[in-house]
C-alpha positions as CSV (number, residue, x, y, z in Angstrom):
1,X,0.0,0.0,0.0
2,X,1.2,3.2,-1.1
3,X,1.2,6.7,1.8
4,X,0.4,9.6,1.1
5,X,2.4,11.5,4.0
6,X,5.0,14.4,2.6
7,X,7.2,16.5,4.6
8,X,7.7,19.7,3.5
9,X,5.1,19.7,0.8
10,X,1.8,18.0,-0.6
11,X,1.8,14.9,-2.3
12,X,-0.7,13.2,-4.2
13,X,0.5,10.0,-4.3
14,X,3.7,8.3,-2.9
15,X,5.7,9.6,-0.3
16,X,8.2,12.5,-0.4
17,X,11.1,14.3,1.6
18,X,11.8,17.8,1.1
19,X,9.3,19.0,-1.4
20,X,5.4,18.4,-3.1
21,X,5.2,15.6,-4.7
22,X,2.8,14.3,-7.5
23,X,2.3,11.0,-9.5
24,X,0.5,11.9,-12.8
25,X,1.3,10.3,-16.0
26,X,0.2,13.3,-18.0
27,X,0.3,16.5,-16.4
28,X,2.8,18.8,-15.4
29,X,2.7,20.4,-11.5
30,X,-0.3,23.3,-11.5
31,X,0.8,26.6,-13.6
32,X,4.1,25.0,-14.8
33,X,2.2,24.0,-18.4
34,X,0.9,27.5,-19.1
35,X,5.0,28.7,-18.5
36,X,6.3,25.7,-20.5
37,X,4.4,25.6,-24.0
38,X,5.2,22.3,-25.8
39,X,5.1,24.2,-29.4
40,X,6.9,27.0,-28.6
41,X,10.4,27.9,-30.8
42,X,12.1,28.9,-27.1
43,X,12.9,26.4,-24.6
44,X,12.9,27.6,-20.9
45,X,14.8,25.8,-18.4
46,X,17.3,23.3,-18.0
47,X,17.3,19.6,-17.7
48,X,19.7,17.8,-15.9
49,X,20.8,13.8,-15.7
50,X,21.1,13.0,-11.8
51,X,23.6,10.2,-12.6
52,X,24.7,8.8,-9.9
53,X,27.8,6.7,-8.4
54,X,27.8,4.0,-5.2
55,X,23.7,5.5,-5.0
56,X,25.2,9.4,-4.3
57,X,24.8,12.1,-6.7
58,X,28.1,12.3,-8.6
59,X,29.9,15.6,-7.2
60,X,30.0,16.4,-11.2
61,X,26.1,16.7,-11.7
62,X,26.4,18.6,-8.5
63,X,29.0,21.1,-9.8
64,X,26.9,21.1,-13.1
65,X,23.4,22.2,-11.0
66,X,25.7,25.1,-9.6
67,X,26.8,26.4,-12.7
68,X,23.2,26.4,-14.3
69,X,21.8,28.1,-11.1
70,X,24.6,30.6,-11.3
71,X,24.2,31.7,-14.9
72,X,20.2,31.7,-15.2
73,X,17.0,32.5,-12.6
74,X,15.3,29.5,-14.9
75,X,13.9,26.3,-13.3
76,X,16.0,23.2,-13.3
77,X,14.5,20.0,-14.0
78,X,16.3,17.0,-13.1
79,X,15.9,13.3,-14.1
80,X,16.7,10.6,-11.4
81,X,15.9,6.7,-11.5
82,X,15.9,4.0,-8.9
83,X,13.5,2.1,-6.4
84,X,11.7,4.0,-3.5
85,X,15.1,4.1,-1.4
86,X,16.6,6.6,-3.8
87,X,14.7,9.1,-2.0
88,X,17.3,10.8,0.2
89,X,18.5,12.3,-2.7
90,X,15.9,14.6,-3.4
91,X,16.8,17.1,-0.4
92,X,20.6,16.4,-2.2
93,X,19.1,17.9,-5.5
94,X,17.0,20.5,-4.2
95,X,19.7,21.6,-2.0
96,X,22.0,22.6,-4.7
97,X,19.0,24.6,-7.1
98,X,16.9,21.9,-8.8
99,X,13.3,23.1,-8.5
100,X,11.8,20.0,-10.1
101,X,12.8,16.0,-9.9
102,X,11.2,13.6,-12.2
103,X,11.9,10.1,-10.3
104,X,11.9,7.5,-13.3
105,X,10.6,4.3,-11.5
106,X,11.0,0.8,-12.8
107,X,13.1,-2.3,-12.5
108,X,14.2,-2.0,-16.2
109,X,16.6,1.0,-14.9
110,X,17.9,0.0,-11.7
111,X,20.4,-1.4,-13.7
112,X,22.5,1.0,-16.5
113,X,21.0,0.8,-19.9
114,X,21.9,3.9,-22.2
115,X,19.0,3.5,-24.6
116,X,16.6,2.8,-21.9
117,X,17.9,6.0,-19.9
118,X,18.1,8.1,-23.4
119,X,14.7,7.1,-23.2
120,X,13.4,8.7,-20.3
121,X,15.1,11.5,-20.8
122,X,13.7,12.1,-24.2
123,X,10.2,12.2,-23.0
124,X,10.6,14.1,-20.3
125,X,12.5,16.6,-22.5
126,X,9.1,16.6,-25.1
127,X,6.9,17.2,-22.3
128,X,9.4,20.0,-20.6
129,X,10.5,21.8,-24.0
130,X,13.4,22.5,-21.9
131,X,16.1,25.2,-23.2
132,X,18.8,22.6,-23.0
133,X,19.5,18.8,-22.1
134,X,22.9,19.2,-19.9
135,X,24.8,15.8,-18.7
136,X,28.0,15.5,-17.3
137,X,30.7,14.6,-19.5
138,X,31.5,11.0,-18.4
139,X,31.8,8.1,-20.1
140,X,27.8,7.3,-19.7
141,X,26.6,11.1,-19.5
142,X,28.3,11.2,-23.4
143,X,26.7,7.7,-24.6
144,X,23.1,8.9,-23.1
145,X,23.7,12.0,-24.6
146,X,24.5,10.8,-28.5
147,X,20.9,8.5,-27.6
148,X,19.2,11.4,-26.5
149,X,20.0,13.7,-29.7
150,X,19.4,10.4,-32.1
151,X,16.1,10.0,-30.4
152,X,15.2,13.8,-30.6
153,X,16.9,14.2,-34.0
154,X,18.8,17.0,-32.2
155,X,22.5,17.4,-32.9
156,X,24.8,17.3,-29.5
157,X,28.5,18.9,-28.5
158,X,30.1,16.2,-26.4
159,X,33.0,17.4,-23.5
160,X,32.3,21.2,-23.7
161,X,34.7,23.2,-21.1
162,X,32.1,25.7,-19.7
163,X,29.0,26.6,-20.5
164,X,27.1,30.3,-20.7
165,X,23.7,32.3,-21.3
166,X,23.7,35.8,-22.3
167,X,20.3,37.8,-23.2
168,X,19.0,34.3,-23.0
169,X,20.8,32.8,-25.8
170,X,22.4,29.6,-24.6
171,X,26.2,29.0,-25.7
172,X,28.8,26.1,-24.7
173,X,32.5,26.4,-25.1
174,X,33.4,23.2,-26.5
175,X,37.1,21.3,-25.4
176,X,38.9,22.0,-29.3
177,X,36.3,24.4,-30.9
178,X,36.2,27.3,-29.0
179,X,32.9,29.3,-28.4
180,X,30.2,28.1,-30.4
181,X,26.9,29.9,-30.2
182,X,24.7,27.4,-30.8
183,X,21.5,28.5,-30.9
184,X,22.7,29.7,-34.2
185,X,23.6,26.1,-35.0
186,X,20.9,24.3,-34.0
187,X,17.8,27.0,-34.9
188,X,15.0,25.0,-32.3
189,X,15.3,23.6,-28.4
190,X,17.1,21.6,-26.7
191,X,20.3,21.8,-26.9
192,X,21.9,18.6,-25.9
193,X,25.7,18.8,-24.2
194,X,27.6,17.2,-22.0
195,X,29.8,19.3,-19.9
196,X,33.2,18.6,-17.9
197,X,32.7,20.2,-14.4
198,X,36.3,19.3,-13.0
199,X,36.6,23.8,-13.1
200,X,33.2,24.6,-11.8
201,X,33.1,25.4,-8.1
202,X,31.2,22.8,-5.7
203,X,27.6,25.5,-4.9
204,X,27.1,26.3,-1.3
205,X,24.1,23.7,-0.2
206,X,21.0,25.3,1.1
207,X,18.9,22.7,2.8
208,X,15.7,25.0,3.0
209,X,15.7,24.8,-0.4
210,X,12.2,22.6,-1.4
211,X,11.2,21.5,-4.5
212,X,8.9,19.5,-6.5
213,X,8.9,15.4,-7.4
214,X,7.1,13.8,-10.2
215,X,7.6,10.2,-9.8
216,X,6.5,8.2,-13.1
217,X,6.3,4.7,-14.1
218,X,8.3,3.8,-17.2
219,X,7.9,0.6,-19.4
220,X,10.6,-0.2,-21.8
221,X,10.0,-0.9,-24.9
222,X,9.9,-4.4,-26.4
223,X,10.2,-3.8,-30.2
């Protein structure tokens, strides 16, 4: 039997820690859909892979939220999987800026699958219409990433340096390439990157921080 007990927020199904929490296969949280129009040329917002190392929120993802919440007021989405147990983690995301955490549930992704993962992600990003799709630039956050842009038809810069957003133009500095502005590359949201945070600064943690959780259901695909 599922509760329906939240601290620090309202849930409408499952259980959360730290923020609201809802369980609705096809809406977004109350006002958010209005703010986030699915056929609109301009992405708004930023979504984030939560990977994750020994079940902890790799220090890298974390430097990554820092960066994004340092160079835009926009709201962060972030994609996590894993059983119930996982959910510690959400006070760890909200903490460091992410306002909104889709919690991918199913035993098809306890276990590392790129395509699977690329995935989730991709739907998520089609129901966001974020401004960019931002992973870190590991060895999994690049094969998730090439997935993600087949799967959205998108193009995607693998291991940029840094990463910026000036009169809300988006632009990544890529490792041999220099600054490529690449909204002017790519013409329509998201932008798809991986990004190496070894230079970014670890964010100050602010656990009043509170946040949103979507958890979801996924089913793999069988064809």
């Amino acid at each position: 039997m599922m509760s329906d007990r939240c601290s620090g927020g309202n849930c409408s199904s499952g259980s959360c820690s730290g923020g609201s929490c809802q369980s609705d296969d096809d809406r977004l949280p109350p006002g958010m859909l209005s703010r986030y129009d699915l056929n609109q040329d301009t992405g708004l917002g930023s979504l984030i892979w939560a990977e994750t190392v020994d079940s902890k929120i790799d220090d890298a993802v974390i430097k990554l939220i820092g960066k994004l919440r340092s160079i835009s007021n926009d709201r962060i989405f972030a994609m996590i999987t894993g059983p119930a147990d996982i959910k510690p983690l959400y006070n760890v995301l909200f903490s460091y800026g992410v306002d909104t955490i889709y919690h991918i549930r199913s035993k098809d992704l306890e276990d590392y699958d790129p395509k699977l993962y690329a995935d989730a992600l991709s739907d998520i990003a089609t129901r966001i219409n974020p401004m960019c799709i931002i992973l870190s630039a590991t060895e999994k956050g690049n094969e998730v990433a090439k997935l993600t842009g087949s799967i959205l038809k998108k193009d995607v810069e693998l291991d940029c340096s840094d990463i910026s957003i000036v009169n809300d133009i988006l632009s990544v500095e890529g490792s041999n390439s220099g600054n490529i502005p690449m909204f002017k590359r790519y013409g329509r949201f998201p932008i798809i990157a991986t990004v190496k945070a070894s230079s970014f600064d670890m964010p100050e943690r602010n656990d009043d921080r509170k946040g949103t959780v979507i958890s979801r259901p996924f089913t793999a695909s069988r064809t």
